[in-house]
C-alpha positions, 0 to 999 in steps of 0.5 A, a space after each residue: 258056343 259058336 261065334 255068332 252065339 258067344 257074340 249076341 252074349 258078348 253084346 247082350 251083357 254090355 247093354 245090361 250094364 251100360 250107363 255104369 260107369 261111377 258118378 264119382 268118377 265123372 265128379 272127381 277132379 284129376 290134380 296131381 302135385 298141383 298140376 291139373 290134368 284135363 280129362 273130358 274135351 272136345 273131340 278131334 274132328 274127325 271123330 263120331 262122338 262128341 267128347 274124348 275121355 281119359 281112362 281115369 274116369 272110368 276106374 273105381 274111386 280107390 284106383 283114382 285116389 292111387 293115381 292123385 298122390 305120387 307118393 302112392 302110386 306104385 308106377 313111381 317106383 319104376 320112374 326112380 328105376 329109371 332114374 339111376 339108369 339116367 346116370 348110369 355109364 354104359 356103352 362104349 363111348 363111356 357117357 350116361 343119358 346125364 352126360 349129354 342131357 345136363 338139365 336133366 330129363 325135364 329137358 324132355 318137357 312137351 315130348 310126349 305130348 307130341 308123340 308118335 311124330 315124324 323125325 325128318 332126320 331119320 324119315 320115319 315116324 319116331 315114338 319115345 322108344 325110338 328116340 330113347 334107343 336112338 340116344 343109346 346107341 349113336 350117341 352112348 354106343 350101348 345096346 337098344 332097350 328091348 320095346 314093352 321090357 320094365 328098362 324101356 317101359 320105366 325110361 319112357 314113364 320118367 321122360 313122359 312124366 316131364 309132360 305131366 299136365 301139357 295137352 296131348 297134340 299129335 299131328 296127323 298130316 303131311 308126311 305122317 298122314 299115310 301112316 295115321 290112315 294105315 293106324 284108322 283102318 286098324 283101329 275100324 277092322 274087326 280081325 280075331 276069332 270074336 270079329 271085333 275091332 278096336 271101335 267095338 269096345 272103344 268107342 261103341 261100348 265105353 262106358 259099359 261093363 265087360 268082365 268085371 270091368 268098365 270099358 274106356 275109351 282106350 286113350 294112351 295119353 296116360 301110358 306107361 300105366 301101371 296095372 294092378 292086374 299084373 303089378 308093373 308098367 304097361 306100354 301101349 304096345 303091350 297092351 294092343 297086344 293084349 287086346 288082339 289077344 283077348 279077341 282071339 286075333 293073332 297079334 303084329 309085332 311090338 314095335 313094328 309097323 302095324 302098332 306103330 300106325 295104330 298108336 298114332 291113330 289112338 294117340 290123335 284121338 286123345 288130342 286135348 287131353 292131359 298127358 297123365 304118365 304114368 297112370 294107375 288102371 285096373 
C-alpha cells in the first residue's frame, strides 16, 4: 500500500467512527479523594477550536473509574516507590530529597502546574525532570535519573500528584516565547512516512476512532500516566516519542531540545485544566 493509499484509509476510517467518543465519558465527573478535577475549559486564545479537554473523557468507563479512586489506580504504586526514594540517602554529601525538603514533597504544591517554565538562575526552560536532577546532583552530589526511566518517571508523579486539582498555567511569553514558537512549529509540521503532524490527530480528529482506540486532544497536564498498554508510568517525552514512531517518523531526543519546546507548547494548550497526575489511559 502506498502512502497516498494508506493515508485516504487512515482518513476514510477516522470519519466512519467520528462522534464516537462515550456519552458516559462526557457526563461523568472527574473527583478524585475530594479534590475536583477540571476537565472541559475555554480554549487558550491561541488556539482554533473552542474548548480544551482532558484525555479522561475520552477513555471507557472502566479506565475512568481506575483514575477516580487512588486506592485502585495502579500509577500509585509507582508514587510510594518514589517515596522511599524520597528519603533515601545517596550521593556524596550524604543527604536524601528529606534532608532539605523538610515539609515533605507537598512543598512542591502549584509546580507542576507551571511546567516547562524559564529558571532564570540556570537561563534555560526547566521541566520537572530538570529541577529534580538538579537537586540530585548540586545539592545530594548523586548521580542524575535517566528521563522516561521508572526512578524519574515515579519522582515526577509524587512531586506532580502535590498539584492535583490546581489549574494548569503555563506561560508562554518573555524569555520562553522563542521556544514555545519552536514547540508550535513542531506541533503543525507533518514529518514521517504517513506526512502527519501532531494537530493531525490531535486537534483535527479527536474524538474519533483509530485502531481501537478514541483519539484525544493529546493534553499533558495528566502525566506521568499509567498505561494499561504496557503496565507503567509514561512520561510525555515517552510518549511523543511513541507517536513519531507510530507515524514512521524518526524521533528527537528524550530530553533534548526538540521535546523540550514541544512540551511547552502542548503543555500551554492545556491552560485551565486540572493538573491530574498521575492518570490511568488505555
Amino acid at each position: 500500500m502506498n502512502k497516498l493509499t494508506l493515508g485516504v484509509t487512515v482518513a476514510a476510517t477516522m470519519a466512519l467512527f467520528a462522534g464516537a467518543a462515550s456519552a458516559e465519558s462526557d457526563m461523568m465527573p472527574l473527583s478524585i479523594d475530594g479534590v475536583n478535577i477540571v476537565t472541559r475549559a475555554p480554549a487558550p486564545d491561541f488556539l482554533d477550536i473552542d474548548e480544551v479537554i482532558s484525555g479522561w473523557v475520552f477513555r471507557t468507563v472502566e479506565t475512568q473509574a481506575l483514575q477516580m479512586d487512588d486506592f485502585d489506580n495502579p500509577g500509585m504504586i509507582f508514587v510510594d516507590q518514589a517515596i522511599d526514594d524520597w528519603n533515601t540517602v545517596e550521593g556524596t554529601a550524604g543527604e536524601s530529597c528529606a534532608s532539605c525538603h523538610t515539609g515533605g514533597p507537598e512543598e512542591f504544591a502549584g509546580l507542576r502546574a507551571e511546567l516547562p517554565r524559564w529558571n532564570e538562575e540556570q537561563g534555560s526552560l526547566y521541566t520537572m525532570e530538570d529541577y529534580i536532577n538538579l537537586m540530585r546532583v548540586e545539592y545530594m552530589g548523586a548521580e542524575p535519573l535517566k528521563w522516561a526511566k521508572p526512578r524519574m518517571d515515579a519522582m515526577v508523579a509524587l512531586l506532580s500528584l502535590q498539584s492535583r486539582g490546581m489549574p494548569v498555567n503555563v506561560a508562554i511569553d518573555g524569555p520562553v516565547a522563542e521556544i514555545w514558537e519552536q514547540g508550535r512549529e513542531l506541533y503543525y509540521t507533518r514529518v514521517g512516512q504517513l506526512d502527519m503532524a501532531c494537530a493531525n490527530c490531535h486537534e483535527d480528529n479527536y474524538g474519533n476512532m483509530i485502531r481501537a482506540d478514541l483519539l484525544s486532544q493529546g493534553q499533558v497536564n495528566n502525566f506521568p500516566v499509567y498505561r494499561l498498554k504496557n503496565a507503567k508510568l509514561n512520561s510525555s517525552h515517552a510518549r511523543f516519542k511513541g507517536c513519531m514512531s507510530n507515524i514512521r517518523a524518526e524521533p528527537y531526543a528524550v530530553g533534548g531540545e526538540e521535546f523540550r519546546a514541544l512540551e511547552l507548547y502542548v503543555a500551554s494548550r492545556g491552560n485551565g485544566l486540572s493538573v491530574e497526575s498521575p492518570s490511568v489511559r488505555n
